[in-house]
N, CA, C and O atoms as CSV, one atom per row, in Angstrom:
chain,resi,resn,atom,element,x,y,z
A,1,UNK,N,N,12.959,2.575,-23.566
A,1,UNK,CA,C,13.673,2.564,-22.307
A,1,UNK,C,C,13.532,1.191,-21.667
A,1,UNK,O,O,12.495,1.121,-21.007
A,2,UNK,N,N,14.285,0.039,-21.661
A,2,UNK,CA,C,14.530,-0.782,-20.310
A,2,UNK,C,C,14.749,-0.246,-18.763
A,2,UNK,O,O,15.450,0.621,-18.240
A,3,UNK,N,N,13.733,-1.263,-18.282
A,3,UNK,CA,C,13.353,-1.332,-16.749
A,3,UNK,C,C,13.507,-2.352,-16.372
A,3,UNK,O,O,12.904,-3.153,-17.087
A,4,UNK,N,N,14.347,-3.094,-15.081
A,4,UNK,CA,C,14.183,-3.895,-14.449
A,4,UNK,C,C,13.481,-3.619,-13.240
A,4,UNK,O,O,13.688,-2.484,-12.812
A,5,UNK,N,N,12.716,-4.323,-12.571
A,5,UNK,CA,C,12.297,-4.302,-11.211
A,5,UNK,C,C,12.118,-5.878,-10.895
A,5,UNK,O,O,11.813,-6.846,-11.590
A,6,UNK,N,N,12.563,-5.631,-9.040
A,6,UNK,CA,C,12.541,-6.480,-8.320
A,6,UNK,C,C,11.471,-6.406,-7.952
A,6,UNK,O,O,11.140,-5.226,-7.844
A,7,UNK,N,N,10.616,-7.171,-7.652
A,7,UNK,CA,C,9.106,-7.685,-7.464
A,7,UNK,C,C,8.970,-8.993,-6.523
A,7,UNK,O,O,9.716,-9.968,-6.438
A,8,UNK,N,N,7.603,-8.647,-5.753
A,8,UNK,CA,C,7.589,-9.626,-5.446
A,8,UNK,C,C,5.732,-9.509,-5.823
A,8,UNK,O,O,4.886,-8.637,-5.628
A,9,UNK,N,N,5.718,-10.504,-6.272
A,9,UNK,CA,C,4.050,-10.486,-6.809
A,9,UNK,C,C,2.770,-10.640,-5.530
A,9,UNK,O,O,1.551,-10.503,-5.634
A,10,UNK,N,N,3.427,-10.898,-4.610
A,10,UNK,CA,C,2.364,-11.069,-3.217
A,10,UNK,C,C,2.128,-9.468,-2.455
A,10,UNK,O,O,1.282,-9.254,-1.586
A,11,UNK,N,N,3.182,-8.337,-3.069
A,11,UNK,CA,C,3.131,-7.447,-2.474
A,11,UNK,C,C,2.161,-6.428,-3.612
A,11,UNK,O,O,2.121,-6.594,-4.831
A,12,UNK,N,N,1.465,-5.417,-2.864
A,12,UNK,CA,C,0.338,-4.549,-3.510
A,12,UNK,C,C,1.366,-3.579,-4.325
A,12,UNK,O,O,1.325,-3.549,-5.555
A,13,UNK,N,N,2.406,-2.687,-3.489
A,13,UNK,CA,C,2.959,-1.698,-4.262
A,13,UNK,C,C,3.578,-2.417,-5.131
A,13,UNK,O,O,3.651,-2.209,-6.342
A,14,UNK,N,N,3.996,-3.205,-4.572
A,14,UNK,CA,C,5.349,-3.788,-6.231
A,14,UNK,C,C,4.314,-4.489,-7.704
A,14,UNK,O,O,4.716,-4.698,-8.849
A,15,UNK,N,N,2.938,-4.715,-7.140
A,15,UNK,CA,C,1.998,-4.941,-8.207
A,15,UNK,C,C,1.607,-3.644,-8.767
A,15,UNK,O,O,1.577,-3.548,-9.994
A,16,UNK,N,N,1.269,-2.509,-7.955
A,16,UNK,CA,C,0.468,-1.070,-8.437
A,16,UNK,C,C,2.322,-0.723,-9.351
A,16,UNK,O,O,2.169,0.057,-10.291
A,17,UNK,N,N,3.490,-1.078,-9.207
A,17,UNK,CA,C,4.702,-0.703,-9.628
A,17,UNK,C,C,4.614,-1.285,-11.166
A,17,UNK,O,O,4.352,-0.776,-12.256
A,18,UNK,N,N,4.836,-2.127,-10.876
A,18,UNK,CA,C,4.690,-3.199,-12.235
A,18,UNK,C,C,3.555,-2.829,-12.982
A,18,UNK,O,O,3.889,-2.634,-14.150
A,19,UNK,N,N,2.802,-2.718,-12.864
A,19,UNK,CA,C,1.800,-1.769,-13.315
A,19,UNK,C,C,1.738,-0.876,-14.469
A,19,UNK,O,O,1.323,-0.898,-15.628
A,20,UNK,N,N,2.437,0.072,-13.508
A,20,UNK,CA,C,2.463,1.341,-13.885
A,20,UNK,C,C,3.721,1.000,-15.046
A,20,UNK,O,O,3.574,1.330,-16.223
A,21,UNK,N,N,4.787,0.401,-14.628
A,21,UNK,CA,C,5.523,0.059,-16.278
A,21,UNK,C,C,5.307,-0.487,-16.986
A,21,UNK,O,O,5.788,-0.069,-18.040
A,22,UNK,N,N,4.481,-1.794,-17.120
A,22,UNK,CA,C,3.785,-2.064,-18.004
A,22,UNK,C,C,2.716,-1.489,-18.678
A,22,UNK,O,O,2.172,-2.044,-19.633
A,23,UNK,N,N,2.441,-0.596,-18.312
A,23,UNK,CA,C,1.134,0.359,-19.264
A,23,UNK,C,C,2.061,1.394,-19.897
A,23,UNK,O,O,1.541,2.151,-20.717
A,24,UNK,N,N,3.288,1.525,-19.646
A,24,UNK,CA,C,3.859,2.942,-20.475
A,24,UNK,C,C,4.181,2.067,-21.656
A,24,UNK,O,O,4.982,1.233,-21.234
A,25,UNK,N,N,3.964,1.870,-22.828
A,25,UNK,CA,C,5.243,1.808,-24.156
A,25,UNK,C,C,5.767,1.559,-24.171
A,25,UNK,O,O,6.080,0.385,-24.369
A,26,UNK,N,N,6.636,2.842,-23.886
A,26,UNK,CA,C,7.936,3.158,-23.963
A,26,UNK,C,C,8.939,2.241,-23.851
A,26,UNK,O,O,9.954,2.045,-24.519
A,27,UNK,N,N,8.106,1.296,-22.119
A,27,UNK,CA,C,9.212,0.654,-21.358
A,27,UNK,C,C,9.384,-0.813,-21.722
A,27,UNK,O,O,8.392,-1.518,-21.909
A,28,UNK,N,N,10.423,-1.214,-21.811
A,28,UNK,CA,C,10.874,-2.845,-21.953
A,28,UNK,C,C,10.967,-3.267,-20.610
A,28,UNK,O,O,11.887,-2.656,-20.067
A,29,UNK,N,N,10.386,-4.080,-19.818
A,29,UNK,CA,C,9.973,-4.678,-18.388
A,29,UNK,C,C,11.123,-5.908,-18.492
A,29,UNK,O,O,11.129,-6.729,-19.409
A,30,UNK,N,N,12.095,-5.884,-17.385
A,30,UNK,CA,C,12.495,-7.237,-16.684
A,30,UNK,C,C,12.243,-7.104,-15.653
A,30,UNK,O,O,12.735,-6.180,-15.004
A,31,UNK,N,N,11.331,-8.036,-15.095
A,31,UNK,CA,C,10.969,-8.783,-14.031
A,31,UNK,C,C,11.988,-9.926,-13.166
A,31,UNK,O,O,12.508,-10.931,-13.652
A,32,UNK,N,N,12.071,-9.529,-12.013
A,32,UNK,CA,C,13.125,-10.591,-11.492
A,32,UNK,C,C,12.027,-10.846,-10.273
A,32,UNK,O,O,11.469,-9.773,-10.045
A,33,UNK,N,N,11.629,-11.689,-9.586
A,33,UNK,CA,C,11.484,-11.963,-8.856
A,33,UNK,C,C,12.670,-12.526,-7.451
A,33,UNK,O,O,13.215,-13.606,-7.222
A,34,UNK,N,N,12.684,-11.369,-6.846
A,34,UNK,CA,C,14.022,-11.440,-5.922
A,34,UNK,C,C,14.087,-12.265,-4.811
A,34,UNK,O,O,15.145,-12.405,-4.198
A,35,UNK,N,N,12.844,-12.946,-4.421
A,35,UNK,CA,C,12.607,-13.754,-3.392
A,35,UNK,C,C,13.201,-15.548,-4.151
A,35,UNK,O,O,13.753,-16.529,-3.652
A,36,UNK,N,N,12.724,-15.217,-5.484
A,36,UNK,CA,C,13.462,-16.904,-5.988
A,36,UNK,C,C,14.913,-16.271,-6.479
A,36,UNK,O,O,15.912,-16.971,-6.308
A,37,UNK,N,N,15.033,-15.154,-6.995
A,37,UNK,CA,C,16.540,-14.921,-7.085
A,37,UNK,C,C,16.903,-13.531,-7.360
A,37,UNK,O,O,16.820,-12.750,-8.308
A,38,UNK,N,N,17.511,-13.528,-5.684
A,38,UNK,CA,C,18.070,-12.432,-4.937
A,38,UNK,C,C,19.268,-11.399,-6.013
A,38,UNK,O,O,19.379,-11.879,-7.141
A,39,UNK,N,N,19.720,-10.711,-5.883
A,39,UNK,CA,C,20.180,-10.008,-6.373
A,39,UNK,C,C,21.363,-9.995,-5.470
A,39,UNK,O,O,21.169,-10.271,-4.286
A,40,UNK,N,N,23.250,-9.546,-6.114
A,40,UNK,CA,C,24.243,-9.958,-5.217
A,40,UNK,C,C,24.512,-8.990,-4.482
A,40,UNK,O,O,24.214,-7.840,-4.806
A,41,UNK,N,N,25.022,-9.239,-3.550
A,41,UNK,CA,C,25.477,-7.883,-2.785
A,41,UNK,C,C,26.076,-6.572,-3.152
A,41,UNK,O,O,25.894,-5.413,-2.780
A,42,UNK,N,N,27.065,-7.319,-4.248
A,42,UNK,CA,C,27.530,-5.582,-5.342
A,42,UNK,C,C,26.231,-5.566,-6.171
A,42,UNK,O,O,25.433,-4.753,-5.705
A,43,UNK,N,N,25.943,-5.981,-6.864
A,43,UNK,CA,C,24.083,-5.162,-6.927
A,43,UNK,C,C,23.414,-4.338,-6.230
A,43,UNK,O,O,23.302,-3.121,-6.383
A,44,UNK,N,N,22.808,-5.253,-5.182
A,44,UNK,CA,C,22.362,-4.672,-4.321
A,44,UNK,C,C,22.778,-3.014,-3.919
A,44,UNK,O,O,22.175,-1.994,-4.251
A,45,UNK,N,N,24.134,-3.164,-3.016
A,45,UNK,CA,C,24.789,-2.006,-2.820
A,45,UNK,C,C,24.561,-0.997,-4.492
A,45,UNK,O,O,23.933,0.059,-4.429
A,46,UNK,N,N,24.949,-1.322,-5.417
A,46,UNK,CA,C,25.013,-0.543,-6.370
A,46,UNK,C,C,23.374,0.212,-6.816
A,46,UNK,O,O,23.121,1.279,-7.375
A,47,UNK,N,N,22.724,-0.579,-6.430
A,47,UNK,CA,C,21.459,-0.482,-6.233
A,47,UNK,C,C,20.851,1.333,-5.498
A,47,UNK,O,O,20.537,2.446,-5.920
A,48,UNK,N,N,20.987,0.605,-4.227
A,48,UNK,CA,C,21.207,1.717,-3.146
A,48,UNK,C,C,21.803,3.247,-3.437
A,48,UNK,O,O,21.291,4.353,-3.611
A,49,UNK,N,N,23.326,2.655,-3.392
A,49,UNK,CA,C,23.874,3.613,-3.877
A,49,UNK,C,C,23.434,4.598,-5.359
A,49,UNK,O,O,23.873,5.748,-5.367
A,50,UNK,N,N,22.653,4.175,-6.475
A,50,UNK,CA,C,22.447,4.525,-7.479
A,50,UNK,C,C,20.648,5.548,-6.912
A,50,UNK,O,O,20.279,6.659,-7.292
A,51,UNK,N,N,20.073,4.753,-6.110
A,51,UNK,CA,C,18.950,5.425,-5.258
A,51,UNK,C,C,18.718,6.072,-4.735
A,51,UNK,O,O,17.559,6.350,-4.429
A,52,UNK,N,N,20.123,6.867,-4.223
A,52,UNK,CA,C,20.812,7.923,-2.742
A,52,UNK,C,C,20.238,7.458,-2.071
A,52,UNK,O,O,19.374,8.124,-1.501
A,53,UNK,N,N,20.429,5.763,-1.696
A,53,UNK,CA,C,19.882,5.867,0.195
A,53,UNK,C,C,21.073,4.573,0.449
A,53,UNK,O,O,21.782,3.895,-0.295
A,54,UNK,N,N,20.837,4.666,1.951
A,54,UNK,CA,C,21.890,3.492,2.760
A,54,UNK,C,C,21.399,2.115,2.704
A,54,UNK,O,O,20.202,2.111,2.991
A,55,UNK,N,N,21.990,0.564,2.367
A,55,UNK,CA,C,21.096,-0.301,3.126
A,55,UNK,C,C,20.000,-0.580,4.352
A,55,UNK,O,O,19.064,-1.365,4.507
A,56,UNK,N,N,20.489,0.264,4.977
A,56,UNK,CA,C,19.585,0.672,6.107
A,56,UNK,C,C,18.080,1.188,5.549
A,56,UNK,O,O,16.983,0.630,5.510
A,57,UNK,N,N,18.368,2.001,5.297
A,57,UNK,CA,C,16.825,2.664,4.213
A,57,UNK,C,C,16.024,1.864,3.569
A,57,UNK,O,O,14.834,2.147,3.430
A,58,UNK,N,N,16.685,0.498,2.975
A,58,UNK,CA,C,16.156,-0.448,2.122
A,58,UNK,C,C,16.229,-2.057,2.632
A,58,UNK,O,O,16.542,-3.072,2.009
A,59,UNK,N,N,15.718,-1.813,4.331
A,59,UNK,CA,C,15.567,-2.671,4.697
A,59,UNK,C,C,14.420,-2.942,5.279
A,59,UNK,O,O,13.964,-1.973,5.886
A,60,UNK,N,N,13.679,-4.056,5.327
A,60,UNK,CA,C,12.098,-4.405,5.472
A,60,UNK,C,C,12.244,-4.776,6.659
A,60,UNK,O,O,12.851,-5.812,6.932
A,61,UNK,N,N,11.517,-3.705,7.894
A,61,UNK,CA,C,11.293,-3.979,8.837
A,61,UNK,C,C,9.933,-4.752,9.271
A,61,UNK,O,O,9.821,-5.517,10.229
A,62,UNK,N,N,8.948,-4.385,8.365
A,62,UNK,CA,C,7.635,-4.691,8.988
A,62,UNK,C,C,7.320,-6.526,8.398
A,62,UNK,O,O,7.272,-6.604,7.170
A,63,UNK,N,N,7.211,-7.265,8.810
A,63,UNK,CA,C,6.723,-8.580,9.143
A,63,UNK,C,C,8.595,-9.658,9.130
A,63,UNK,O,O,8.743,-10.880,9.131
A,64,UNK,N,N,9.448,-8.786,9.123
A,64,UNK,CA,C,10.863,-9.331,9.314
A,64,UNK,C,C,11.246,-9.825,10.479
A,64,UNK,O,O,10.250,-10.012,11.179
A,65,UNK,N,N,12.125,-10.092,10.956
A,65,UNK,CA,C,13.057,-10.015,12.211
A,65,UNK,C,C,14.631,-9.309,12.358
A,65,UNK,O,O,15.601,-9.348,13.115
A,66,UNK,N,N,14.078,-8.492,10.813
A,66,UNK,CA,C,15.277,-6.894,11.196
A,66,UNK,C,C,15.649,-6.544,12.257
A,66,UNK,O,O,16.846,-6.479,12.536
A,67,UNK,N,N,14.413,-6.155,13.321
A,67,UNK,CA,C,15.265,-5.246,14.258
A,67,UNK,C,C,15.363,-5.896,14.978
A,67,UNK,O,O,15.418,-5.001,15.822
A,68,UNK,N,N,15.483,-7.051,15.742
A,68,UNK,CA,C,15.587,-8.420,16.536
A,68,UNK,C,C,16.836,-8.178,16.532
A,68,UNK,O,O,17.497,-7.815,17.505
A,69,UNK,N,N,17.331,-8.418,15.129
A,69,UNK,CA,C,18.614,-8.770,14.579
A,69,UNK,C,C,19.361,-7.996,14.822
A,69,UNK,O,O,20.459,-8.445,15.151
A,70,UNK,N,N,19.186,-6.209,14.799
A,70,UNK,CA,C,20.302,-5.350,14.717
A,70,UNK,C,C,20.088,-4.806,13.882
A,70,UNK,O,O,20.153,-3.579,13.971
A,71,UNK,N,N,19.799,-5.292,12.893
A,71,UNK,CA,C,20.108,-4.844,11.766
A,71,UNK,C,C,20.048,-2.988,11.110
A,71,UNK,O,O,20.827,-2.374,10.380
A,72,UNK,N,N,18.979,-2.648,11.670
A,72,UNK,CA,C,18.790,-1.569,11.289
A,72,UNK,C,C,20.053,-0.253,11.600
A,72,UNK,O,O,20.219,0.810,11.002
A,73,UNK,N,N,20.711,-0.773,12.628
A,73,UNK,CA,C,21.960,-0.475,13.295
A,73,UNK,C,C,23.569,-0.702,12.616
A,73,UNK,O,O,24.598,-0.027,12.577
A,74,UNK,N,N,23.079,-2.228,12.053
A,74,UNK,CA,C,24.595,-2.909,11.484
A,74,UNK,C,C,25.019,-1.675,10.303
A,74,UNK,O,O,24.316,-0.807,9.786
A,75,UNK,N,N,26.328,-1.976,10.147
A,75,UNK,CA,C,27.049,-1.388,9.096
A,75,UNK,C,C,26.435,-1.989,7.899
A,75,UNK,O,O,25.546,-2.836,7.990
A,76,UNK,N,N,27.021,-1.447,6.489
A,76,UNK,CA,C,25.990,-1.725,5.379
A,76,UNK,C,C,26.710,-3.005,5.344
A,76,UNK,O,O,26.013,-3.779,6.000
A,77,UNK,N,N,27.880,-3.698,4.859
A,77,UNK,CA,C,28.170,-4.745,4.559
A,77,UNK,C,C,27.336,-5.604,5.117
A,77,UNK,O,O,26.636,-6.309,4.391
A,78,UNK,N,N,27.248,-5.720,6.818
A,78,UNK,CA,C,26.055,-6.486,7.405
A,78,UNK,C,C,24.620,-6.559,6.931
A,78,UNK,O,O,23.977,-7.502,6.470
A,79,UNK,N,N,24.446,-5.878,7.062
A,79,UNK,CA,C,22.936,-5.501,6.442
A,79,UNK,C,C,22.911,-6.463,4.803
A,79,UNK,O,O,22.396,-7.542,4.510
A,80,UNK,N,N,23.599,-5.618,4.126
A,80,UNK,CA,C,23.533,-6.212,2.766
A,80,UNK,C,C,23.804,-7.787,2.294
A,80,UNK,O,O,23.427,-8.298,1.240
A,81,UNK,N,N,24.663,-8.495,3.509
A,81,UNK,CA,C,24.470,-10.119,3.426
A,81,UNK,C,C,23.483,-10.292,3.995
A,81,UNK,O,O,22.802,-10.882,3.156
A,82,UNK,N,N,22.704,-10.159,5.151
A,82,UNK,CA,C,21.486,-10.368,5.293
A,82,UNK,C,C,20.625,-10.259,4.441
A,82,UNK,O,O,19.854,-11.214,4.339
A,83,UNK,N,N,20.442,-9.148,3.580
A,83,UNK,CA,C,19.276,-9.470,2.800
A,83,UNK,C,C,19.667,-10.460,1.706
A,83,UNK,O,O,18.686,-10.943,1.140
A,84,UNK,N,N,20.608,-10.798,1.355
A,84,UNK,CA,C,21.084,-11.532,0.213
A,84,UNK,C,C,20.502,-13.144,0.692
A,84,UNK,O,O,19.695,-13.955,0.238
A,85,UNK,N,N,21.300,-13.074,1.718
A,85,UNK,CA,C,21.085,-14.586,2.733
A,85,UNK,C,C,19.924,-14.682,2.556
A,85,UNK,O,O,19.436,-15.613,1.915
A,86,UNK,N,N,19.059,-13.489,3.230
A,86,UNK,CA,C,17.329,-13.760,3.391
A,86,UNK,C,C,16.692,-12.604,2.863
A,86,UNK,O,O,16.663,-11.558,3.512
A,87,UNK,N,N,16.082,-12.729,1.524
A,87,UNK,CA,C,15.714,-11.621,0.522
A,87,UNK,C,C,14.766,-11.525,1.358
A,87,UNK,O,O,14.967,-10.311,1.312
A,88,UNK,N,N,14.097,-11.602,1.932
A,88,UNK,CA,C,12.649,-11.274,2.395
A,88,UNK,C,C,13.052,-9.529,3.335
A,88,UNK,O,O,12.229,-8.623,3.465
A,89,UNK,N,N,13.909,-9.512,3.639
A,89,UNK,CA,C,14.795,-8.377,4.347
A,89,UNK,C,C,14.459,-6.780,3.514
A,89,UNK,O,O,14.067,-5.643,3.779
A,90,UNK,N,N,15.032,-7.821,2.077
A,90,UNK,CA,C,14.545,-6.702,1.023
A,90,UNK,C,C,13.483,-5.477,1.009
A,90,UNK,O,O,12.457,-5.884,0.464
A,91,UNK,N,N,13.387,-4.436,1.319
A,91,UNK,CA,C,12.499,-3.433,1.302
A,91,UNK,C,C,11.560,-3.284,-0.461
A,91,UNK,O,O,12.374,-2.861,-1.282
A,92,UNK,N,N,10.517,-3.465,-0.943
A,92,UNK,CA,C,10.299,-3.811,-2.019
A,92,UNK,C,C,8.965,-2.685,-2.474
A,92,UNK,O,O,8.199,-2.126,-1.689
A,93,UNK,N,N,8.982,-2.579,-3.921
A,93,UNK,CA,C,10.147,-2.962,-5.218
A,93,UNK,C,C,11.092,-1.973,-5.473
A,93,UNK,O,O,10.967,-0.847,-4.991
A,94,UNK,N,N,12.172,-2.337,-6.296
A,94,UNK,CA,C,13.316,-1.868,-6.444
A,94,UNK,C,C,13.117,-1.596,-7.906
A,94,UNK,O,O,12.785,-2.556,-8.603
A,95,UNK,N,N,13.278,-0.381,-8.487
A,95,UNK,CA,C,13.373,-0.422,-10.078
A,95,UNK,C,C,14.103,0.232,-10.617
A,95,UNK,O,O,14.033,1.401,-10.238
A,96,UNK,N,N,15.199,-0.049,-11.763
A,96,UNK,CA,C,16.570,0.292,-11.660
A,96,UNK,C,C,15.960,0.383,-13.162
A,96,UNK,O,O,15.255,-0.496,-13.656
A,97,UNK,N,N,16.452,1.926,-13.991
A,97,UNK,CA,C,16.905,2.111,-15.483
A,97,UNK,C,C,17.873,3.344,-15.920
A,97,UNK,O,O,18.484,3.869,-14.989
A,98,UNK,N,N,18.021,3.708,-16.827
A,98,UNK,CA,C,19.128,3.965,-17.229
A,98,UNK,C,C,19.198,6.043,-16.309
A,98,UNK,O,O,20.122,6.850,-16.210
A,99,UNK,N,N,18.220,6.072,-16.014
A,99,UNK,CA,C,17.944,7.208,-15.651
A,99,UNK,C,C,18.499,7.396,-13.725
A,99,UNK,O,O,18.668,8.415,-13.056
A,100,UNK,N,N,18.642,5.910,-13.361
A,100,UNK,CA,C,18.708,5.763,-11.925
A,100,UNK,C,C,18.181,4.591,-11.583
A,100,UNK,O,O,17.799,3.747,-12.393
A,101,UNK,N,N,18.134,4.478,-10.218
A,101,UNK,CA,C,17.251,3.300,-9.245
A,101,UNK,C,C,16.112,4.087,-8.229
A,101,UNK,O,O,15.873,5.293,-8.293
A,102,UNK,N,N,15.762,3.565,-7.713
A,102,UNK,CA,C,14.498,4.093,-7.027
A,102,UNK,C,C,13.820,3.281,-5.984
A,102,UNK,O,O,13.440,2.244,-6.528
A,103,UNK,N,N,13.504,3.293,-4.735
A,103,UNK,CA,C,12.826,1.898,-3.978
A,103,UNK,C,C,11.554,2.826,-4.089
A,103,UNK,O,O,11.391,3.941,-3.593
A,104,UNK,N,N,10.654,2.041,-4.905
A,104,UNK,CA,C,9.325,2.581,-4.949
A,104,UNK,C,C,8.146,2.705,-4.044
A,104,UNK,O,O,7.052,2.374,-4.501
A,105,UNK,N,N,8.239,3.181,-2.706
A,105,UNK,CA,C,7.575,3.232,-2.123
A,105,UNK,C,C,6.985,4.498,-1.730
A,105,UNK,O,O,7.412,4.788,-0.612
A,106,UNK,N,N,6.321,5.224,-2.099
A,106,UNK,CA,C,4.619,5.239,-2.781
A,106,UNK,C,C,5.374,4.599,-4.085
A,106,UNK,O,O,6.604,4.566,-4.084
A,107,UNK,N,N,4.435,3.955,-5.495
A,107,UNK,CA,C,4.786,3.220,-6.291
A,107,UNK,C,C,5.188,4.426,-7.596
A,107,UNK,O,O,5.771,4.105,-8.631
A,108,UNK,N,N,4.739,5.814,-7.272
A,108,UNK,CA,C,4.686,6.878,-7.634
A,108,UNK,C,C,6.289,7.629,-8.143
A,108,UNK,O,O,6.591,8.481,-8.978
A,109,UNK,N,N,6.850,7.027,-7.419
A,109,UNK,CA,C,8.247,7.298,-7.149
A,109,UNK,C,C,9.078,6.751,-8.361
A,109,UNK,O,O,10.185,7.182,-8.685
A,110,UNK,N,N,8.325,5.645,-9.047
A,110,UNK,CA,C,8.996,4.966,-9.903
A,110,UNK,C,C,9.072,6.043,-11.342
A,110,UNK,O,O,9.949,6.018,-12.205
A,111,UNK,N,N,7.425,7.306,-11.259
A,111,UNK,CA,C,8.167,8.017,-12.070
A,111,UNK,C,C,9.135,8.833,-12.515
A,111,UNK,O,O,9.239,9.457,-13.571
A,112,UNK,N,N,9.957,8.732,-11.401
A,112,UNK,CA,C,10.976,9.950,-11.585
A,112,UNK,C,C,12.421,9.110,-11.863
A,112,UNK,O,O,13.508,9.448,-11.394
A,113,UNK,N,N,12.215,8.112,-12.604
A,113,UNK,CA,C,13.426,7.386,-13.562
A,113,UNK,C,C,12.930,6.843,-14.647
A,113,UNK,O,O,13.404,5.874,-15.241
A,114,UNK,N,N,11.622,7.668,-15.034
A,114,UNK,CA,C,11.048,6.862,-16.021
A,114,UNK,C,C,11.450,8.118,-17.142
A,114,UNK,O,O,11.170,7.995,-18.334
């Protein structure tokens, strides 16, 4: 099974994430680091959408200036150039395989597309 996940290596869950796919076998790991390169907005969205949740859902409020911004409010198109513009927005990690996508937060979550 191929796995991509968006990672950011400074964060604990997206490390306990990465983790956890790298110890299965099974899995073939791509690693993107989304902070040096973001993922596009039809991604993104496809992302989401493949996750059942809204941009809204998968937006990083805590050490951001999300809600300053609106954002949590804006329509998805808004939202979703913002995080593109400024990945840090990104709610993290994101791990997308053939089974679905998932924003792994507990990192636990990542098993139910594995």
């Amino acid at each position: 099974m191929k796995a991509t996940i968006w990672h950011n290596p400074a964060c604990g869950t997206s490390r306990k994430t990465l983790a956890i796919l790298e110890n299965l076998s099974r899995v073939d790991v791509t690693v993107i680091e989304y902070l040096k390169t973001p993922p596009s907005v039809e991604k993104l969205a496809q992302l989401y959408r493949d996750a059942g949740i809204t941009p809204q859902a998968g937006l990083r409020l805590r050490g951001t200036d999300a809600a300053e911004r609106g954002l949590p409010g804006a329509d998805d198109a808004t939202v979703l150039a913002a995080m593109v513009a400024n990945p840090i927005l990104i709610e993290r990690p994101l791990v997308e395989t053939e089974k679905g996508a998932r924003l792994c937060r507990p990192q636990d979550k990542v098993l139910e597309i594995l």
